[in-house]
N, C-alpha and C positions, 0 to 999 in steps of 0.2 A: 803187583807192583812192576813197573815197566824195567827194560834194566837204559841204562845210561839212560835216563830221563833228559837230565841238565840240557844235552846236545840239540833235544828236538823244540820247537814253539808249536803250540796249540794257538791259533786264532778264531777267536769267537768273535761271529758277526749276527747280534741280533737286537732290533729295537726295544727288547725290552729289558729296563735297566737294573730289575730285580734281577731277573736271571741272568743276565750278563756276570753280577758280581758274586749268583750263587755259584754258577763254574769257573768262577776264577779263585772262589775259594776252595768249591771241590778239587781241582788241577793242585792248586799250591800243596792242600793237604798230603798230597799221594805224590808231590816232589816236581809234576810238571810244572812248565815254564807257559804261562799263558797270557795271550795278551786282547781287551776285547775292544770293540768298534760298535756302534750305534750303526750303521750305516754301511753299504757296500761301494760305497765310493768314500769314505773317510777310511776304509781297508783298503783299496786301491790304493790310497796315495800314501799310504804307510809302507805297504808291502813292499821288502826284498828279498827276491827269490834266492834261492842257491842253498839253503837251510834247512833240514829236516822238519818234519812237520804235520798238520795237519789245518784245513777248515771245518769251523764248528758252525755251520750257517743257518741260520733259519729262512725257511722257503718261502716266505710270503714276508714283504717287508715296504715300507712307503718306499716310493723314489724304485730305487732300483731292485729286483725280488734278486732273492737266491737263486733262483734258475738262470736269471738273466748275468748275474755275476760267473756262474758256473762257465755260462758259456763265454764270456768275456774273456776267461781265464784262459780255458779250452782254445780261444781263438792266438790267443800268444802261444800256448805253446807250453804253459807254467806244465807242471808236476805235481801239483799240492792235492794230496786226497781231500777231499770231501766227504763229511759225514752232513747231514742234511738233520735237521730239526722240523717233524711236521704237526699242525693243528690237527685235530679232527675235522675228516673231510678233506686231505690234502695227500691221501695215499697215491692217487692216481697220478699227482704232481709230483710224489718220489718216485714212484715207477717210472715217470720218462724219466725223472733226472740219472737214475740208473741206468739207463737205457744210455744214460750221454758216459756213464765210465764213473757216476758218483759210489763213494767205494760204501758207504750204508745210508741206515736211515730211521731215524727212531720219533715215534710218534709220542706226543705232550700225553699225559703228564709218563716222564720214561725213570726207571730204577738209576740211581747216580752210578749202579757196576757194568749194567748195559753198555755205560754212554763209556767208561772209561775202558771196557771190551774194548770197546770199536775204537777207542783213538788209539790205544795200546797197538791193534789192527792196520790203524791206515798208519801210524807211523814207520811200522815195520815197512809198511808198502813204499813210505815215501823215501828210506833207506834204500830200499830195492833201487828204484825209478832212479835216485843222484846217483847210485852208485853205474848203474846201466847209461845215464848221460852223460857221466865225467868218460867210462870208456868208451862213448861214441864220440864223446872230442878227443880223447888223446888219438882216436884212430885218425879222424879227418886232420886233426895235424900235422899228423904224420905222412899220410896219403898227399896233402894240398906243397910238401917238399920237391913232388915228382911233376918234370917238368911235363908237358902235352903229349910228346909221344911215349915218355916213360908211362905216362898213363895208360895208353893207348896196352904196350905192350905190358904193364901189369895185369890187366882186366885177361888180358889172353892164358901169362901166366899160370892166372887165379883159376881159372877155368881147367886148368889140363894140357893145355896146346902143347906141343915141342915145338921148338925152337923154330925147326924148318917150316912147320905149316905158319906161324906167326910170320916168319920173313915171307915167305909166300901173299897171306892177307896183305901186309904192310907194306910190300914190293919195296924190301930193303931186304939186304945181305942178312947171311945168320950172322957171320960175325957182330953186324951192329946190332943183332937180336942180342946176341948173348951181353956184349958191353951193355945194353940196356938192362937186360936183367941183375946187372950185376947190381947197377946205379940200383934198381927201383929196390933190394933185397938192403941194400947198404941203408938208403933213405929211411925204410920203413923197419930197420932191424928186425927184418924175417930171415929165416934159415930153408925156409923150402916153400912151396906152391902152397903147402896146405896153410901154411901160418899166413901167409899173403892173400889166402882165399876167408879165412875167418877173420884178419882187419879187415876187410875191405866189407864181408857182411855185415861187421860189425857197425862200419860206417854210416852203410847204406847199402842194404840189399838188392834195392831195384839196379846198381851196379855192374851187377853179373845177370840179370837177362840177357 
């Protein structure tokens, strides 16, 4: 049994509308919250991200497949694990879809405790993933307060510099190093280089190359 169930949605996206409402009965019985779609663009135009969760999708579907939605997804940017549903003969079409970051994949006809492994699974995962994006925007909020050269001389900060080799780079006084330092410490409520150096990776890494 999952724990906080209530908070997460399971979405199930598959043509076929027996099974559609056999996992939606499996999910209710065991406490999840699930909701299903015929369609990968009837899911699309439902879907709001920001919500724990998981996709229950089947790989092969008229109109738009599972793969191609996977990647639709992947192209925004979403977070929603995917567990993938396959026919016989469509191993090889979960192997790449794993290959693109689908988090399992269970072939027809699959054990109803499998299926709820794996969403038990990918929800944990999609807890991870919101919790990991909300503190990539609280940092860039934080960070996006510092004006252009506070910037400038944060990324030096972050690094190790003293103060003198930064005024040196920046061909400004240390004094204005150090008033800078103060702003960028005050802005992003850090207390030293190191805490300045893990917002800032947290933001974005490629940052401090």
């Amino acid at each position: 049994m999952p724990s906080s169930p209530d908070t997460a949605l399971i979405h199930i996206v598959d043509d076929d509308e027996a099974l559609r409402r056999s996992l939606l009965f499996l999910f209710d019985s065991v406490g999840w919250r699930a909701q299903a779609y015929a369609s990968a663009d009837e899911f699309l135009a439902a879907y709001r991200p920001g919500a724990p969760g998981c996709l229950v999708l089947d790989i092969r579907m008229p109109g738009m497949s599972g793969l191609e939605l996977q990647q639709v997804l992947r192209a925004r940017g979403e977070v929603l694990p995917v567990i993938f549903i396959t026919g016989h003969g469509d191993v090889s079409l979960a192997v790449q879809a794993m290959k693109q970051e689908a988090c399992d994949f269970l072939e027809k006809p699959f054990k109803d405790q499998a299926l709820l492994d794996a969403v038990g699974q990918a929800v944990r995962r999609s807890r991870d993933d919101l919790a990991v994006e909300a503190r990539r925007n609280q940092a860039h909020a934080l960070l996006e307060r510092l004006s252009p050269r506070e910037r400038e001389v944060a990324r030096r900060v972050a690094r190790g510099l003293p103060n003198k080799l930064i005024a040196r780079e920046l061909d400004i006084s240390e004094k204005t190093v150090h008033v800078h330092r103060q702003h960028v410490m005050e802005k992003t409520h850090t207390g030293s280089a190191a805490e300045l150096a893990r917002l800032m990776l947290r933001a974005d890494p490629a940052d401090l190359d």
